[in-house]
C-alpha positions in Angstrom: 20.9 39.5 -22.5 19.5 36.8 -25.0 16.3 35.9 -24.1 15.4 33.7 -26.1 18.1 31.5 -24.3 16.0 32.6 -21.1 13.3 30.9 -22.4 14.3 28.1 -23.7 15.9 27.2 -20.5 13.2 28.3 -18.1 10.8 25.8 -20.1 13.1 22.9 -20.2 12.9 23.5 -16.4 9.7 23.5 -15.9 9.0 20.1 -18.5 11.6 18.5 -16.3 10.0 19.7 -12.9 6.5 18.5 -13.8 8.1 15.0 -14.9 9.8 14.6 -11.4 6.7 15.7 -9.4 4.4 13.5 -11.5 6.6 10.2 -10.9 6.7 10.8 -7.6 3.3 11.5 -7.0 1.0 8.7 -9.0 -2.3 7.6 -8.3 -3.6 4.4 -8.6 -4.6 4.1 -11.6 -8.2 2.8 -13.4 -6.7 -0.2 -14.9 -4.7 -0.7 -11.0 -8.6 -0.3 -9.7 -9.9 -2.7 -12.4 -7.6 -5.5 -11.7 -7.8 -5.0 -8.1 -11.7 -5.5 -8.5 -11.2 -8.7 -10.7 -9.1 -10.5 -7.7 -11.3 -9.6 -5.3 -14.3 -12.3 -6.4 -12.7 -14.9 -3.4 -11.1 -13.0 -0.8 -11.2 -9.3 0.8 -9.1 -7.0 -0.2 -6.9 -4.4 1.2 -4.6 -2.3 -0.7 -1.5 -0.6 -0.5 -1.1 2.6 -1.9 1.2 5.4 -2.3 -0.8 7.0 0.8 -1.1 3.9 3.0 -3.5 1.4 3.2 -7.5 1.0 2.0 -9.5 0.2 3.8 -7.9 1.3 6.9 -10.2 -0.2 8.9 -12.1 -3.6 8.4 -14.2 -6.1 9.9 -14.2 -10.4 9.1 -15.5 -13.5 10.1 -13.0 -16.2 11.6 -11.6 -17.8 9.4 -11.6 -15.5 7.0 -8.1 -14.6 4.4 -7.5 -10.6 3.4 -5.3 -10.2 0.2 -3.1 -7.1 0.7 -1.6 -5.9 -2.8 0.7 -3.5 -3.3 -0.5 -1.4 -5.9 2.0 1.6 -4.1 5.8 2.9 -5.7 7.0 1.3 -2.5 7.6 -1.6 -0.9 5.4 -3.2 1.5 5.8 -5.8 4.3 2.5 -6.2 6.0 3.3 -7.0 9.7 1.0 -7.2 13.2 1.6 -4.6 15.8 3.3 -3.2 17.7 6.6 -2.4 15.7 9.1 -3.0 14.8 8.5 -6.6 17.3 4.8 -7.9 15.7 4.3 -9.6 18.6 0.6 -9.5 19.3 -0.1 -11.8 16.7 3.0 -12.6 15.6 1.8 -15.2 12.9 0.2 -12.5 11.3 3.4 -10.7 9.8 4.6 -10.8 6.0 8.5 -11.9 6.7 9.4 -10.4 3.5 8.5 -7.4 1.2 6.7 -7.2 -2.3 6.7 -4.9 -4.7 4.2 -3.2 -6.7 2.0 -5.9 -8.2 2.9 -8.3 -5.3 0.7 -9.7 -2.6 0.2 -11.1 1.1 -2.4 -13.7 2.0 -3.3 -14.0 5.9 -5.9 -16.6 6.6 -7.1 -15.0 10.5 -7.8 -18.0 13.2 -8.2 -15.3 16.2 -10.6 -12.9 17.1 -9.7 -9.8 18.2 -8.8 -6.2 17.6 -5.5 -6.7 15.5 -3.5 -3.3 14.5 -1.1 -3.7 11.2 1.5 -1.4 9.7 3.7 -1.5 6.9 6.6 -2.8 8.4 8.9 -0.5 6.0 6.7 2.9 6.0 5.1 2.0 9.9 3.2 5.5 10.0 0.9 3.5 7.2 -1.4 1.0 9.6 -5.0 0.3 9.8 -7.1 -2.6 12.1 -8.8 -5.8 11.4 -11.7 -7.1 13.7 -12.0 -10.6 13.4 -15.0 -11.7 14.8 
């Protein structure tokens, strides 16, 4: 048996293995992290990532906007509970998706408890208090 051909083909399989699982497993990146921090001087932030949404949990003032940026391989639709309907605050829903790099802008006028998902990927939620 020619080894050597054993080899060579075992390695290509394992360079081309490692480049799969690495682009479909990315982090956010520093330079992600740094820009996110940059666009944060006006508004909160929330961001979307390959593993859902951070922070998960967050607390406003009336009257306050949340960014949501999609720093994720996916797409994202940000979108009230409960799905797939949105209607508990039904103004509070994306209507459309964005890709990595895009963003949503929500400006909330009620308070309450309000539960959001990814409309696309709904197992990815988290809550806004608006006091």
């Amino acid at each position: 048996m020619n080894y050597k051909l054993l080899g060579v083909i075992l390695i290509l399989a394992l360079v081309g293995s490692s480049v799969f699982y690495y682009q479909n497993n990315k982090k956010v990146s520093k330079e992600d992290l740094k820009t996110t921090q940059e666009m944060t001087q006006d508004r909160l932030v929330v961001v979307y990532n390959n593993e859902g949404f951070s922070p998960k949990n967050i607390t406003i003032k009336t009257g306050e906007s949340i960014k949501f940026i999609n720093l994720s391989d996916r797409k994202m639709w940000v979108a009230s509970n409960d799905h797939p309907t949105h209607d508990i605050y039904p103004e509070f829903d994306q209507k459309d998706i964005v890709l990595r790099g895009g963003e949503y802008i929500f400006k909330f006028e009620k308070k309450g408890k309000w539960g959001f998902h990814n409309h696309l990927y709904s197992e990815h939620e988290g809550i806004i208090i608006v006091e």
